[in-house]
N, C-alpha and C positions, 0 to 999 in steps of 0.2 A: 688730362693725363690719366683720371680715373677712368677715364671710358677707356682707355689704349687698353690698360688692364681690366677689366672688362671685358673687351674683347679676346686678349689671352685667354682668360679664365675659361669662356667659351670654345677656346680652339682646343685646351687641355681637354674639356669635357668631352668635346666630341671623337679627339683622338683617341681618351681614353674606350669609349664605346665601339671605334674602329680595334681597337688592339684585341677588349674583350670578344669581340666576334672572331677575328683570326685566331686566338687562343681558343675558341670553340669548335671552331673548325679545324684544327691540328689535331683538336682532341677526340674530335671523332673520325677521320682520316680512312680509318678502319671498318666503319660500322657501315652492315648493310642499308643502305637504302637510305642514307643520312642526303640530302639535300643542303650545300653550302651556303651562308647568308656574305651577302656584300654591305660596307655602311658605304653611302655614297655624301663628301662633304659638301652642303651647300654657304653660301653665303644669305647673313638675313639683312634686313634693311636696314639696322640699328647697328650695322659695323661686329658682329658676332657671326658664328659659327655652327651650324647644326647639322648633327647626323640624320642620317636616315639610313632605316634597315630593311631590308628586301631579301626574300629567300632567291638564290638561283635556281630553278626548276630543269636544267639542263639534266638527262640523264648519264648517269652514271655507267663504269663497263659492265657487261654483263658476264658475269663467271658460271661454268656450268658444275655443279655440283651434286654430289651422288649422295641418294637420299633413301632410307627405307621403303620411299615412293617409286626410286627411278631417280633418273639423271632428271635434274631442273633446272633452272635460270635463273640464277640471283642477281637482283640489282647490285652496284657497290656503289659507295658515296662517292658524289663527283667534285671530290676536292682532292685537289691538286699541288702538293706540299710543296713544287716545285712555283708557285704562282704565292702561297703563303708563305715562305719565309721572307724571299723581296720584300714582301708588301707589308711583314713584321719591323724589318729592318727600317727603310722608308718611316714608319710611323714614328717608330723610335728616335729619327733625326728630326721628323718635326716636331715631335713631345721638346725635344731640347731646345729647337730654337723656340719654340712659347714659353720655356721655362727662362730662357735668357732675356729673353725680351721683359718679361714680367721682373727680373733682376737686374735689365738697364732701366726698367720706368721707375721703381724701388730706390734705387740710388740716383736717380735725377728728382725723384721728388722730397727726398733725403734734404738733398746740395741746396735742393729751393729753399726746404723751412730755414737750414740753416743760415742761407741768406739774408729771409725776412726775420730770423729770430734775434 
C-alpha cells in the first residue's frame, strides 16, 4: 500500500514539473525568440513516474519589423497558447486524480490499522 502511494507521490511530482513548464511557457508567449519546453511523462521500473524536459527547437513566425536599421526579421516564440491551455487543463485533472488516489490509499490504510488495533 505504501508503494501505491509512492507512486502518486511521483506522479504529483512530475505533473507538478509538467504544469511548471506550461506556466513558463504562457509566460513567455510574447517574447521574441523564446523557444517552448515540453515535459514528456515516462514510466520507471519501480511503478513511479518521471518527467523529462526537452526544449522544442521548432521555429517560431517571423514578424517584419521597422528598425533604425531598416525593415528586419524577428523571430517570435513558437508557443502556441492555443496547444497550452488544453494541456494546462488535462494536467490539472490528473494532479486530481493522484491527489485522490493518495486519499483512497489514506483511508484504506486508516480502516486497516483500525482493524488490527
Amino acid at each position: 500500500m505504501i508503494s501505491g502511494i509512492n507512486s502518486s507521490l511521483s506522479g504529483l511530482l512530475a505533473l507538478q514539473k509538467k504544469n511548471e513548464s506550461i506556466a513558463n511557457n504562457t509566460a513567455n508567449v510574447n517574447t521574441e525568440g523564446y523557444k517552448k519546453t515540453r515535459v514528456t511523462l515516462n514510466e520507471e521500473a519501480v511503478g513511479g513516474v518521471s518527467a523529462t524536459v526537452s526544449k522544442v527547437e521548432t521555429p517560431g513566425p517571423l514578424v517584419v519589423e521597422n528598425t533604425s536599421a531598416g525593415e528586419t526579421q524577428q523571430e517570435q516564440s513558437n508557443v502556441d497558447i492555443g496547444e497550452e491551455i488544453p494541456e494546462q487543463l488535462l494536467t490539472k485533472r490528473f494532479y486530481q486524480a493522484n491527489l485522490k488516489t493518495i486519499q483512497t490509499q489514506d483511508e484504506m490504510l486508516g480502516s486497516l490499522l483500525d482493524i488490527k488495533g
